[in-house]
PDB file of N, CA, C and O in Angstrom:
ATOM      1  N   UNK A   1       0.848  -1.178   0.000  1.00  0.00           N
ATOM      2  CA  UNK A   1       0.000   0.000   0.000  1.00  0.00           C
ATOM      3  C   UNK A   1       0.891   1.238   0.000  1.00  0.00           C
ATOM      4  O   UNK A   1       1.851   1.228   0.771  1.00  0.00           O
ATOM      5  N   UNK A   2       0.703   2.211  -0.708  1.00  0.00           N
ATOM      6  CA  UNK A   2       1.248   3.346  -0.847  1.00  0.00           C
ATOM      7  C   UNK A   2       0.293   4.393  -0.153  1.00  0.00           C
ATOM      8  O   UNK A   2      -0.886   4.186   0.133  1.00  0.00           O
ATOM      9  N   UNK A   3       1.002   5.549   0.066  1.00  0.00           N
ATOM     10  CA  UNK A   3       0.699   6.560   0.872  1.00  0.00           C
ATOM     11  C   UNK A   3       1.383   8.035   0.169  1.00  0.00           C
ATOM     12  O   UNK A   3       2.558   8.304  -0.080  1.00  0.00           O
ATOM     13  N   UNK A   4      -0.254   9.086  -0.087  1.00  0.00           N
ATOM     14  CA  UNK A   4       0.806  10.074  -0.379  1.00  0.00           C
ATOM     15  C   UNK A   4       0.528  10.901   0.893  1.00  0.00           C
ATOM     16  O   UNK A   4      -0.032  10.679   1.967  1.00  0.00           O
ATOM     17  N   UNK A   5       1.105  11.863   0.367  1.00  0.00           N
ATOM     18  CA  UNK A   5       1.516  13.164   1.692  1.00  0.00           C
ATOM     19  C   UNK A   5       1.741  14.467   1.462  1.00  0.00           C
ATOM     20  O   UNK A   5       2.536  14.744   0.563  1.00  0.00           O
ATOM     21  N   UNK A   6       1.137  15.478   2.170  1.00  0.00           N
ATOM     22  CA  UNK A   6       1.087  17.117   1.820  1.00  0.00           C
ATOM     23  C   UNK A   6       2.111  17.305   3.057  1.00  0.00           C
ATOM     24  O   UNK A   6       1.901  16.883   4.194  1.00  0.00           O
ATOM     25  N   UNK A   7       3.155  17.952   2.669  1.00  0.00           N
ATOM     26  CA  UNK A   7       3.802  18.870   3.777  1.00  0.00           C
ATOM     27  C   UNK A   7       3.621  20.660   3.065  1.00  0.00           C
ATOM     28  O   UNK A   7       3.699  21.177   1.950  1.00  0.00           O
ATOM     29  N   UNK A   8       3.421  20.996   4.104  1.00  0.00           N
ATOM     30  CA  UNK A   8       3.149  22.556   3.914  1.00  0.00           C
ATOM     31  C   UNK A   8       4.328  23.266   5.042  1.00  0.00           C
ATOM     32  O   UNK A   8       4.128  22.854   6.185  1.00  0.00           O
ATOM     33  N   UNK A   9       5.099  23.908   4.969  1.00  0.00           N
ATOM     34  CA  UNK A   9       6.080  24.746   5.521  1.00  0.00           C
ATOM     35  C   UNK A   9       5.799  26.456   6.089  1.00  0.00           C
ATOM     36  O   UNK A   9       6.242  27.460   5.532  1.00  0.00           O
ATOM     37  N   UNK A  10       5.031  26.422   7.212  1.00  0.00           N
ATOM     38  CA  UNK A  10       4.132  27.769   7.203  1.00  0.00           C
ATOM     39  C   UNK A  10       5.757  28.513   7.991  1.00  0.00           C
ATOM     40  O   UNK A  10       6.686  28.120   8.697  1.00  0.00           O
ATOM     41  N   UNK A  11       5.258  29.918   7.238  1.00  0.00           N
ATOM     42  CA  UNK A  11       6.008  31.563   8.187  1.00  0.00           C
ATOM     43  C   UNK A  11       7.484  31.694   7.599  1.00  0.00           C
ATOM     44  O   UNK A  11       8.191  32.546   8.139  1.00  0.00           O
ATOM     45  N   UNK A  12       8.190  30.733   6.250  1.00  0.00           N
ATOM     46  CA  UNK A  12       9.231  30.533   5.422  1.00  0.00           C
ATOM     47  C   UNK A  12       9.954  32.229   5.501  1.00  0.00           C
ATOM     48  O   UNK A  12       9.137  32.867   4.836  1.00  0.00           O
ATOM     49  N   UNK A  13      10.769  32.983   5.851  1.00  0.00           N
ATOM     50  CA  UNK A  13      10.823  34.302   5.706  1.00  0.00           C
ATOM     51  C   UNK A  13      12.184  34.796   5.542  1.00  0.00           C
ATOM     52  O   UNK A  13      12.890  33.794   5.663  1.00  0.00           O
ATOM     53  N   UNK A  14      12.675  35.464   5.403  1.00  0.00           N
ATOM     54  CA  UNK A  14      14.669  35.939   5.663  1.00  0.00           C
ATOM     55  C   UNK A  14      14.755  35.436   7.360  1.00  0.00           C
ATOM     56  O   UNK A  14      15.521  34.560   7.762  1.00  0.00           O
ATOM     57  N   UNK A  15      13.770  36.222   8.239  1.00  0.00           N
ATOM     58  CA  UNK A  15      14.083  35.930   9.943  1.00  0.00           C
ATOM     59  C   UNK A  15      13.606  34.240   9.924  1.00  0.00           C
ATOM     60  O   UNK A  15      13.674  33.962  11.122  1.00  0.00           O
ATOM     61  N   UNK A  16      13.306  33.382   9.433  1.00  0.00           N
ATOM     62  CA  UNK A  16      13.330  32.030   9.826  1.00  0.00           C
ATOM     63  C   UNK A  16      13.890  31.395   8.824  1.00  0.00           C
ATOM     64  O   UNK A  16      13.602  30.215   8.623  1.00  0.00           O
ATOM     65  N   UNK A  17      14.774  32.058   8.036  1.00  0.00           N
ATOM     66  CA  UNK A  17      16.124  31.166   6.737  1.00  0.00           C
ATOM     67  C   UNK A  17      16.230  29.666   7.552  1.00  0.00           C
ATOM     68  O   UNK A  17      15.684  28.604   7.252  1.00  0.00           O
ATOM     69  N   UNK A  18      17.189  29.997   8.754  1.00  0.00           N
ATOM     70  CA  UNK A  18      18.142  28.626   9.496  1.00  0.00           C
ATOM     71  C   UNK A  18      17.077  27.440   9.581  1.00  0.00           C
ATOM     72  O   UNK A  18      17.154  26.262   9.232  1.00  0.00           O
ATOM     73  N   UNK A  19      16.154  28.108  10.116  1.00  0.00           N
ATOM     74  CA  UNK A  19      14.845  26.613  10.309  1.00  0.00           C
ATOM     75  C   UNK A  19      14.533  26.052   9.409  1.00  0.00           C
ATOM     76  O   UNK A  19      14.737  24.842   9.318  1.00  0.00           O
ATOM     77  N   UNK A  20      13.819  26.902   8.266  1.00  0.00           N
ATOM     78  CA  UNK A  20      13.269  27.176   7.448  1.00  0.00           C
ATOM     79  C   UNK A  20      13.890  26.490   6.235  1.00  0.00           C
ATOM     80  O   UNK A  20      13.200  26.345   5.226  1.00  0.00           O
ATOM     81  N   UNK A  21      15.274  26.016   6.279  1.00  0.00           N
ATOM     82  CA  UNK A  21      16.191  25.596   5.322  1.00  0.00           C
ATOM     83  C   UNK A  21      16.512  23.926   6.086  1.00  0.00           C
ATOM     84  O   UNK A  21      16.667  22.848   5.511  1.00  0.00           O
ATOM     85  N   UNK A  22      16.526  24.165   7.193  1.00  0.00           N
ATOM     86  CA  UNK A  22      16.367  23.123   8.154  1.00  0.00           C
ATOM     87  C   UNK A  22      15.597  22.014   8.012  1.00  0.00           C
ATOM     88  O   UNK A  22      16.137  20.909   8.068  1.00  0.00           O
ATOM     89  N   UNK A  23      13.767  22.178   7.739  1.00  0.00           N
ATOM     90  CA  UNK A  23      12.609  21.815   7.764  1.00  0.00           C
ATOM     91  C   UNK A  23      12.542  20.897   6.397  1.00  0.00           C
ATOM     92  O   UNK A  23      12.089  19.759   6.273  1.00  0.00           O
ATOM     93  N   UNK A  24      13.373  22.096   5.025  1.00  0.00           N
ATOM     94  CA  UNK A  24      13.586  21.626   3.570  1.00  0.00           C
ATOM     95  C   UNK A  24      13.935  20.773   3.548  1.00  0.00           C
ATOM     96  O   UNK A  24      13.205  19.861   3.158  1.00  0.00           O
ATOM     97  N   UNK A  25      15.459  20.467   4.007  1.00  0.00           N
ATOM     98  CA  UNK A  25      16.418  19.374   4.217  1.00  0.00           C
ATOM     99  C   UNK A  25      16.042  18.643   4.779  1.00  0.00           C
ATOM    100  O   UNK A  25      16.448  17.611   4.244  1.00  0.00           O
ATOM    101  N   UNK A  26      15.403  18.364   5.695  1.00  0.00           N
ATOM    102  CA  UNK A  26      14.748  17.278   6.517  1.00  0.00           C
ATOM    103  C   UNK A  26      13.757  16.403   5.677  1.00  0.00           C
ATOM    104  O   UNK A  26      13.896  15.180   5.706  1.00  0.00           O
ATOM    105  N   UNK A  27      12.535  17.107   4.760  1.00  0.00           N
ATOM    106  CA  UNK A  27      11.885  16.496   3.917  1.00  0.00           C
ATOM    107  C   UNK A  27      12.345  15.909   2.886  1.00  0.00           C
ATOM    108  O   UNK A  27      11.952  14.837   2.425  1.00  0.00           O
ATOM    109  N   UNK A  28      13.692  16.990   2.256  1.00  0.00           N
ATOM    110  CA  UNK A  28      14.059  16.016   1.249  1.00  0.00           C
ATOM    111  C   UNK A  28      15.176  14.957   1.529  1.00  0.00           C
ATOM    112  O   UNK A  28      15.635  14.361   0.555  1.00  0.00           O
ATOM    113  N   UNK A  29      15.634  14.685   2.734  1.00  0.00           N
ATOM    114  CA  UNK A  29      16.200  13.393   2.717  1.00  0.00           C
ATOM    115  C   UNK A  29      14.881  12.262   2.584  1.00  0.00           C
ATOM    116  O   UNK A  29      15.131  11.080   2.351  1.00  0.00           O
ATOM    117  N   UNK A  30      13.592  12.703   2.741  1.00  0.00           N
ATOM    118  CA  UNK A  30      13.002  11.638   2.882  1.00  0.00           C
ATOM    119  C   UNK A  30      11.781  11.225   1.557  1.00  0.00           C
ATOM    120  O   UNK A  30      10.729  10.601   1.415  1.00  0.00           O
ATOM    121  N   UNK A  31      12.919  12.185   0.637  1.00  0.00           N
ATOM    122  CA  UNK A  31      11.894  12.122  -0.910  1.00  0.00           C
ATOM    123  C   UNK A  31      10.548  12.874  -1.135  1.00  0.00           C
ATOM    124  O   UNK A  31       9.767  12.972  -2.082  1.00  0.00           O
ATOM    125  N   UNK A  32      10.617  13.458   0.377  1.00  0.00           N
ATOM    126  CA  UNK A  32       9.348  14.570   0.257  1.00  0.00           C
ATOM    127  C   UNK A  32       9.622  15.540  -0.843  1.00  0.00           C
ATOM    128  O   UNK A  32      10.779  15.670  -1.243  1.00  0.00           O
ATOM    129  N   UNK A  33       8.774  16.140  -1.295  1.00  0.00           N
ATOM    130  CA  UNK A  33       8.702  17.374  -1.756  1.00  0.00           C
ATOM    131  C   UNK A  33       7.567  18.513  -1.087  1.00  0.00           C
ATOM    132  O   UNK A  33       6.414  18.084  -1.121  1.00  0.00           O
ATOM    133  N   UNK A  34       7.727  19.932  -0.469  1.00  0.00           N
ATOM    134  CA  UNK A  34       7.138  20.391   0.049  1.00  0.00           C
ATOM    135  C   UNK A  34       6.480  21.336  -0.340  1.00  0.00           C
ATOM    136  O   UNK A  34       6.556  21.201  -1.562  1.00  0.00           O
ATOM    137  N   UNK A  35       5.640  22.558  -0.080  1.00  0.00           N
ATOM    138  CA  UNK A  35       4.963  23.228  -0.168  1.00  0.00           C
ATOM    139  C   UNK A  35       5.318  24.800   0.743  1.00  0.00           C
ATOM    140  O   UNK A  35       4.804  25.009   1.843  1.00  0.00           O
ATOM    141  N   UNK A  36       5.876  25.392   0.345  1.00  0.00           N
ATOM    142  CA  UNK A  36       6.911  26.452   1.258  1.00  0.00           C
ATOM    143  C   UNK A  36       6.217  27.884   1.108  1.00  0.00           C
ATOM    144  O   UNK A  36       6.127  28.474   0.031  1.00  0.00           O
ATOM    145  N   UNK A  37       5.783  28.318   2.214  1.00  0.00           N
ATOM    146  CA  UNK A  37       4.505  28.884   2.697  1.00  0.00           C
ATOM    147  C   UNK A  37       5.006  30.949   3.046  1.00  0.00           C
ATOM    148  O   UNK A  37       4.742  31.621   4.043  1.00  0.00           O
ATOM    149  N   UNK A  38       5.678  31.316   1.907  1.00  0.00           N
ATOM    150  CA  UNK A  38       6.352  32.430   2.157  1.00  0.00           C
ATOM    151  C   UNK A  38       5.775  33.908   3.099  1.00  0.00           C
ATOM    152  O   UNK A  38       4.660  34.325   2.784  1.00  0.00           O
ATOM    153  N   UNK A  39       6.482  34.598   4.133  1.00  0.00           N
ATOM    154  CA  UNK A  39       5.903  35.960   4.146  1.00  0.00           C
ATOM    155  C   UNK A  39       7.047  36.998   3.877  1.00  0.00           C
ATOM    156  O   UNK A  39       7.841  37.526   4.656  1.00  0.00           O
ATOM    157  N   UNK A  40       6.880  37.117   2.567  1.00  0.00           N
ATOM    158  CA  UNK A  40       8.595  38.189   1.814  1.00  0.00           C
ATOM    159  C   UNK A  40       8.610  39.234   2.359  1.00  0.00           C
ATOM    160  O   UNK A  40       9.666  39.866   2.337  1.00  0.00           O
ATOM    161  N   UNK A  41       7.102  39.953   3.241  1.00  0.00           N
ATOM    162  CA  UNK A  41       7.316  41.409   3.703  1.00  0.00           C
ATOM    163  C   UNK A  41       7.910  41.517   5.124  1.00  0.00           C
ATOM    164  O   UNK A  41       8.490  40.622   5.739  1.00  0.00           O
ATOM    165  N   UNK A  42       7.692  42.616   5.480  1.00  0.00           N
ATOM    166  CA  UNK A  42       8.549  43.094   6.885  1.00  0.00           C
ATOM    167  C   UNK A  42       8.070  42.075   7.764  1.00  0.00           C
ATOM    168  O   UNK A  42       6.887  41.736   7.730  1.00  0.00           O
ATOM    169  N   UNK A  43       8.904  41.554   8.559  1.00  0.00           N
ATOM    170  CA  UNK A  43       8.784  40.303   9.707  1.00  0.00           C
ATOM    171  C   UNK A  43      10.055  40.616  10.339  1.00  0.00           C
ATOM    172  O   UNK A  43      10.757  41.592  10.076  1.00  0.00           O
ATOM    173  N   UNK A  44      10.263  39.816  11.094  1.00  0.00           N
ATOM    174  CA  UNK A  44      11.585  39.829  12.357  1.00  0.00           C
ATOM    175  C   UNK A  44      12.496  40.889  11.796  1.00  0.00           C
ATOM    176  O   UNK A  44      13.509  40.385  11.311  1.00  0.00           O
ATOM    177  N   UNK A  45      12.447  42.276  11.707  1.00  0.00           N
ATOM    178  CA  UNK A  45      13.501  43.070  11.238  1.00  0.00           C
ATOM    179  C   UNK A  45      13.826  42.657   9.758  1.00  0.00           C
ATOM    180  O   UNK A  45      14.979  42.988   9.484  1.00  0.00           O
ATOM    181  N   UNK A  46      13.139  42.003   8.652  1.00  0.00           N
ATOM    182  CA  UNK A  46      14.041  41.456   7.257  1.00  0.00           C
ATOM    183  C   UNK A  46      12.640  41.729   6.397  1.00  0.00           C
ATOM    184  O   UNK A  46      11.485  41.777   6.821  1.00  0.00           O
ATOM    185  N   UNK A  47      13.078  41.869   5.221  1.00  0.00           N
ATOM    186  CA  UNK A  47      11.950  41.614   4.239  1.00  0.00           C
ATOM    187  C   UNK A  47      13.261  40.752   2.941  1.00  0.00           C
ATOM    188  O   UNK A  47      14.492  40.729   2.930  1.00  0.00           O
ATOM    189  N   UNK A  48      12.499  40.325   2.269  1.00  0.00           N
ATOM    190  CA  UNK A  48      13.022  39.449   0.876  1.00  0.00           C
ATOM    191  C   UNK A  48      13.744  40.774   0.110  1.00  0.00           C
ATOM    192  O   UNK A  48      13.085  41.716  -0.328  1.00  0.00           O
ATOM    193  N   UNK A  49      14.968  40.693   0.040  1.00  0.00           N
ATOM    194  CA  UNK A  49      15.806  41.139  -1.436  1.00  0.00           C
ATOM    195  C   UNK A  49      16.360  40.073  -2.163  1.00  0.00           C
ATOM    196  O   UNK A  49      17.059  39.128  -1.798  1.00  0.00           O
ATOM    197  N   UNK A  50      15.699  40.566  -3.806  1.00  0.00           N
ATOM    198  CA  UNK A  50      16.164  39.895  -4.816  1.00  0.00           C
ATOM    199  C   UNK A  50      17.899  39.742  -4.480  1.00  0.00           C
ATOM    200  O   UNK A  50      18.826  40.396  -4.000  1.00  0.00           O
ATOM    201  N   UNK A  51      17.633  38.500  -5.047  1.00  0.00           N
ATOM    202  CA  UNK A  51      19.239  38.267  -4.958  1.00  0.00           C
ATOM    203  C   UNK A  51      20.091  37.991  -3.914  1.00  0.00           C
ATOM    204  O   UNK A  51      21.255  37.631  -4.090  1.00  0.00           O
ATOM    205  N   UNK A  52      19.581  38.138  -2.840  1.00  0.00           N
ATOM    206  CA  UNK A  52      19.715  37.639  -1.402  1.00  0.00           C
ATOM    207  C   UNK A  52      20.128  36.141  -1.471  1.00  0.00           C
ATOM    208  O   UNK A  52      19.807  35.363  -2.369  1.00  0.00           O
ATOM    209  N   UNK A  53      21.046  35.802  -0.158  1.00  0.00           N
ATOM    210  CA  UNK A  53      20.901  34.047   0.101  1.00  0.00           C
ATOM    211  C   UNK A  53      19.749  33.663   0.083  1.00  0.00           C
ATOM    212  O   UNK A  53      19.592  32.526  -0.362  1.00  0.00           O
ATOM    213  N   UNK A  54      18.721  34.291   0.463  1.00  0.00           N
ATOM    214  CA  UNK A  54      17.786  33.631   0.711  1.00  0.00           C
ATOM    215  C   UNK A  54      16.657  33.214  -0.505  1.00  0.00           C
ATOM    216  O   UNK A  54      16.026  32.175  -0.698  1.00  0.00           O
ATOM    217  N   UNK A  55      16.687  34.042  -0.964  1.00  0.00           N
ATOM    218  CA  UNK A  55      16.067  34.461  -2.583  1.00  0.00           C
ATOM    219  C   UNK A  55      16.210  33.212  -3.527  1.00  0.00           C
ATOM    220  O   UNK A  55      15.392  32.543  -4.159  1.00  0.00           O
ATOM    221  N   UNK A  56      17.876  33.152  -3.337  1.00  0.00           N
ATOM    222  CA  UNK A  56      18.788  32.232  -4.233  1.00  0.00           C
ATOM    223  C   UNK A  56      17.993  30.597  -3.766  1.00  0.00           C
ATOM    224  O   UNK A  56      17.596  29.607  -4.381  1.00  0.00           O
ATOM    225  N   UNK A  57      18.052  30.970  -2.556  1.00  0.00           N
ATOM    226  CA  UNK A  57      17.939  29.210  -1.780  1.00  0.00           C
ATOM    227  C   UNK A  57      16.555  29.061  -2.492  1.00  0.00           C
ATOM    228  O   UNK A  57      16.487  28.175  -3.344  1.00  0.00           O
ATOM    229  N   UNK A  58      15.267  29.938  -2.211  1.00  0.00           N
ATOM    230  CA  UNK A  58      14.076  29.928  -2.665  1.00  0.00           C
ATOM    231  C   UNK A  58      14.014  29.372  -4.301  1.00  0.00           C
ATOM    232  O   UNK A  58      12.986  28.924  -4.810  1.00  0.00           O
ATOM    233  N   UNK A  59      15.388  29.506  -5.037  1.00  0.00           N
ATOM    234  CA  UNK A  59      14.975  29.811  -6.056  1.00  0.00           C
ATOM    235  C   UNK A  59      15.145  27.683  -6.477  1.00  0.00           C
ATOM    236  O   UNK A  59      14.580  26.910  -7.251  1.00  0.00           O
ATOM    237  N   UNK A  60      16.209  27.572  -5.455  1.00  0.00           N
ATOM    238  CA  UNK A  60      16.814  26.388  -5.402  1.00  0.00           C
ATOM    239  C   UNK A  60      15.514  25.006  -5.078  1.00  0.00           C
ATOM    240  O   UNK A  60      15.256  23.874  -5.490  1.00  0.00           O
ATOM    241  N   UNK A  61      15.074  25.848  -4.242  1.00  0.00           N
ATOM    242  CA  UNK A  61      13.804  24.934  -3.450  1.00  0.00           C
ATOM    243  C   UNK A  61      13.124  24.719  -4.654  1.00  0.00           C
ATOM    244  O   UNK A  61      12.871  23.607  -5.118  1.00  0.00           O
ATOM    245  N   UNK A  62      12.881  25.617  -5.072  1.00  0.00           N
ATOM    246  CA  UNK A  62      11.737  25.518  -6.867  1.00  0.00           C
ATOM    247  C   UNK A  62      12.360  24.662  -7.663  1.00  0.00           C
ATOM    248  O   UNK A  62      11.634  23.770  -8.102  1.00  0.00           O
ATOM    249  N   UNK A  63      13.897  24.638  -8.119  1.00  0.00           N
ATOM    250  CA  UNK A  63      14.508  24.119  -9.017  1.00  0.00           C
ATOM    251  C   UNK A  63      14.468  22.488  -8.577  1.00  0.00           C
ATOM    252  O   UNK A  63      14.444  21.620  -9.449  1.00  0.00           O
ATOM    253  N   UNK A  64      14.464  22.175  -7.210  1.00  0.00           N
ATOM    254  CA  UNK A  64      14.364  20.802  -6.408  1.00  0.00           C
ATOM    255  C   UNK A  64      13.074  20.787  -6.204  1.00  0.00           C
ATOM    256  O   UNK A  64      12.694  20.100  -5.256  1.00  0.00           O
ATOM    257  N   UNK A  65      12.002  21.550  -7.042  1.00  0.00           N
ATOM    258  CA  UNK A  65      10.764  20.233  -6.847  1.00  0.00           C
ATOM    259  C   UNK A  65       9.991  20.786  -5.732  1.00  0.00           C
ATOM    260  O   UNK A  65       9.031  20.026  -5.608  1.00  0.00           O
ATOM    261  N   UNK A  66       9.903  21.838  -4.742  1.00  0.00           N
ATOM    262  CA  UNK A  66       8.843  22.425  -3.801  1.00  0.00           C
ATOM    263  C   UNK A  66       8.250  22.998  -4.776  1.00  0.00           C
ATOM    264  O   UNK A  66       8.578  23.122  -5.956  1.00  0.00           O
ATOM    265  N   UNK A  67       7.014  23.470  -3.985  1.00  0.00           N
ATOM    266  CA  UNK A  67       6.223  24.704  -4.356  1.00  0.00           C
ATOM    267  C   UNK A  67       6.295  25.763  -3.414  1.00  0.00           C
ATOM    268  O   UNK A  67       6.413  25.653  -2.193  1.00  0.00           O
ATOM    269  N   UNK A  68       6.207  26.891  -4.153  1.00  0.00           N
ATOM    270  CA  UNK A  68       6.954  28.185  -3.356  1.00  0.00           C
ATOM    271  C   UNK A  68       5.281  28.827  -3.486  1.00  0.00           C
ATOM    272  O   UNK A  68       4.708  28.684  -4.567  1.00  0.00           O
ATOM    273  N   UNK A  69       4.733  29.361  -2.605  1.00  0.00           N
ATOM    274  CA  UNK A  69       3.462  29.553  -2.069  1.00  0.00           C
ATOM    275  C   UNK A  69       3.571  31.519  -1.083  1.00  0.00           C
ATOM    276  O   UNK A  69       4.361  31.605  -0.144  1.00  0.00           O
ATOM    277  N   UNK A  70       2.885  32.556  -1.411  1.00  0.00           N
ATOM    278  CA  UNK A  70       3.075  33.554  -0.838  1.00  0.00           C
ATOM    279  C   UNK A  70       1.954  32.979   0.562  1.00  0.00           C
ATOM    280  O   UNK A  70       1.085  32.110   0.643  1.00  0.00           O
ATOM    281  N   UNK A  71       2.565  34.036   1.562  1.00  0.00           N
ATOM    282  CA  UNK A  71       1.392  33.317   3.049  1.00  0.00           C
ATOM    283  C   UNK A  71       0.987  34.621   4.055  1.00  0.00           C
ATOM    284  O   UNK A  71       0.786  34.782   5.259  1.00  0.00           O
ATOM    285  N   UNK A  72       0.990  35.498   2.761  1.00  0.00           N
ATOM    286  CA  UNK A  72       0.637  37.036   3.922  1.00  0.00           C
ATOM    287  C   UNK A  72       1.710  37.785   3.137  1.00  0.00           C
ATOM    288  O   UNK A  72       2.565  37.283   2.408  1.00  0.00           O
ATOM    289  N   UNK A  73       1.487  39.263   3.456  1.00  0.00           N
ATOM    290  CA  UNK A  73       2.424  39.958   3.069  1.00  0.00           C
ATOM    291  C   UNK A  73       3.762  39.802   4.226  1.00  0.00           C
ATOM    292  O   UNK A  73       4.941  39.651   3.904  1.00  0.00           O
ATOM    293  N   UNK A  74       3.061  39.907   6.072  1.00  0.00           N
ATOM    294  CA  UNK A  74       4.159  40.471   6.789  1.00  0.00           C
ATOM    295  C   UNK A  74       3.465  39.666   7.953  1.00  0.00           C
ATOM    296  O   UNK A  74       2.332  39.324   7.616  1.00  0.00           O
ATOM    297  N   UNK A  75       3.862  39.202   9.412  1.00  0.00           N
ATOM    298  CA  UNK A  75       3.290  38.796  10.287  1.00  0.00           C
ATOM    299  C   UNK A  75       3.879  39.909  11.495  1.00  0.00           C
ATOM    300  O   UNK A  75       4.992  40.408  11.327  1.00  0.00           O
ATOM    301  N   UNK A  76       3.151  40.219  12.577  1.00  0.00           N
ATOM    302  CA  UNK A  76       3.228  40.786  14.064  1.00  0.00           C
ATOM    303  C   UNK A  76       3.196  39.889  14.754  1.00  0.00           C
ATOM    304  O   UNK A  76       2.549  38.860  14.560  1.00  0.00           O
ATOM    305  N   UNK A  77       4.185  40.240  16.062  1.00  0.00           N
ATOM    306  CA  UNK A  77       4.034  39.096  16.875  1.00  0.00           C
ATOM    307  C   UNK A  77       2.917  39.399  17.990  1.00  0.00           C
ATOM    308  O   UNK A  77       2.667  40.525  18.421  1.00  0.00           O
ATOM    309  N   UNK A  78       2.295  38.224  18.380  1.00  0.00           N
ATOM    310  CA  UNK A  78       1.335  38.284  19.045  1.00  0.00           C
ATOM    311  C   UNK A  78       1.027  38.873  20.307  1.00  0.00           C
ATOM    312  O   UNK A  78       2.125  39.243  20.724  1.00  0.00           O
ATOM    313  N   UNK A  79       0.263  39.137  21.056  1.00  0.00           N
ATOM    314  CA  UNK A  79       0.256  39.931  21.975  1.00  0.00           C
ATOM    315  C   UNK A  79      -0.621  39.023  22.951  1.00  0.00           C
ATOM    316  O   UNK A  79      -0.740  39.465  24.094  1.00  0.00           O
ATOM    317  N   UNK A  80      -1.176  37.957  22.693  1.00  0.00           N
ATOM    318  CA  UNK A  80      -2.035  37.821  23.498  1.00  0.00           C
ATOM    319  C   UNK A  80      -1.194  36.326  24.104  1.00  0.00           C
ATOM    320  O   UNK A  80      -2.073  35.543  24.464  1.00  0.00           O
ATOM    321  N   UNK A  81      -0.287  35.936  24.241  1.00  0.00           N
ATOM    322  CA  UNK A  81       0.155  35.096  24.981  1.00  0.00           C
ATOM    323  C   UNK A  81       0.757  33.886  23.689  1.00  0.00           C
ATOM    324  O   UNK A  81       1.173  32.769  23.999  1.00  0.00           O
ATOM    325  N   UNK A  82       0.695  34.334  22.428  1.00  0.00           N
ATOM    326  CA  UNK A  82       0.808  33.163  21.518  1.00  0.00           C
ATOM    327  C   UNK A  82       2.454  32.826  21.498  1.00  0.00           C
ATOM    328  O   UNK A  82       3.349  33.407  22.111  1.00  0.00           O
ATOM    329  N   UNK A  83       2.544  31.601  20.514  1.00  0.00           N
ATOM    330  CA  UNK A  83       3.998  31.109  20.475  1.00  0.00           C
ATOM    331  C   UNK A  83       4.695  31.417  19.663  1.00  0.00           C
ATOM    332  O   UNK A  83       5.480  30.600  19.182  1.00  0.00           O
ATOM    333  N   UNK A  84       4.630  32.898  19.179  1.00  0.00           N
ATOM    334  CA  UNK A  84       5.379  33.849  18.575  1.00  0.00           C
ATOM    335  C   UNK A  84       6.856  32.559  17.673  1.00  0.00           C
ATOM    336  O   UNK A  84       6.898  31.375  17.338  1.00  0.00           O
ATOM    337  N   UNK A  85       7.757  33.704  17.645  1.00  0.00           N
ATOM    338  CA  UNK A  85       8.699  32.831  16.469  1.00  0.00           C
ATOM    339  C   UNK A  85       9.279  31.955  18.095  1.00  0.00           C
ATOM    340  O   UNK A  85       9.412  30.737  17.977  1.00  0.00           O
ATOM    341  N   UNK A  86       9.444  32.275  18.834  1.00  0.00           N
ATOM    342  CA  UNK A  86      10.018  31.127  19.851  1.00  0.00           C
ATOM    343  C   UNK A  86       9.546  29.786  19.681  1.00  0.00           C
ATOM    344  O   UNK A  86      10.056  28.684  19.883  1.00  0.00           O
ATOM    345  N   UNK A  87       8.548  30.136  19.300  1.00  0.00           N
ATOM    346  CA  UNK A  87       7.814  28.196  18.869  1.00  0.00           C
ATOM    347  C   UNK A  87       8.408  27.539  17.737  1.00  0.00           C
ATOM    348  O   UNK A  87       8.445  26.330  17.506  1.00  0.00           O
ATOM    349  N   UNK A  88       8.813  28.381  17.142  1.00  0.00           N
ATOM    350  CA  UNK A  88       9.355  27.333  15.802  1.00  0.00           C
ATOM    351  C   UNK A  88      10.616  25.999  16.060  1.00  0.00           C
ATOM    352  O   UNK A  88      11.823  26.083  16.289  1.00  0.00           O
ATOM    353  N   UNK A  89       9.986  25.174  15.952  1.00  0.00           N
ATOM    354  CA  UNK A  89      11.116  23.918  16.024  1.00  0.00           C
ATOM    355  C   UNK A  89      11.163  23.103  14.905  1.00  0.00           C
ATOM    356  O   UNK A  89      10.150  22.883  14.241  1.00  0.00           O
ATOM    357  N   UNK A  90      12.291  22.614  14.625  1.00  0.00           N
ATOM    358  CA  UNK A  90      12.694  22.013  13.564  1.00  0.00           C
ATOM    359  C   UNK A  90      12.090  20.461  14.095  1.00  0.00           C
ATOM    360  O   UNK A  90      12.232  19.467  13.384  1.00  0.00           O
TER     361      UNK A  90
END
């Protein structure tokens, strides 16, 4: 029996590159291909410049088979007790 599978990669941004590149690599040792859930505008102090590492890597993720997906322009961190970027774990 075969099994397929959706991975979706939410909050992908310049301020979560390390994870975020982390999360990639992790799926594709395992033949996943993912679904990478971008917010290019202002977030943790960064927004997306062309041509950036990060840009480049994005462009890499596409060339290896993800789908590159926009997920908001910009996110705020929460105020009401949420798990802001501290929650993110690989």
């Amino acid at each position: 029996m075969s099994a397929n599978v959706v991975v979706s990669i939410h909050d992908v941004a310049p301020c979560t590159f390390a994870v975020s590149r982390e999360l990639v690599n992790h799926v594709q040792r395992h033949g996943i291909r993912a679904t990478l859930l971008v917010v290019p505008g202002p977030w943790g102090g960064e927004s997306m410049v062309p041509g950036s590492p990060f840009c480049r890597w994005l462009d890499h993720c596409q060339q290896e088979g993800h789908e590159i997906s926009m997920h908001g322009w910009s996110h705020t961190a929460p105020d009401n007790g949420g798990i802001g970027m501290g929650g993110i774990a690989a």
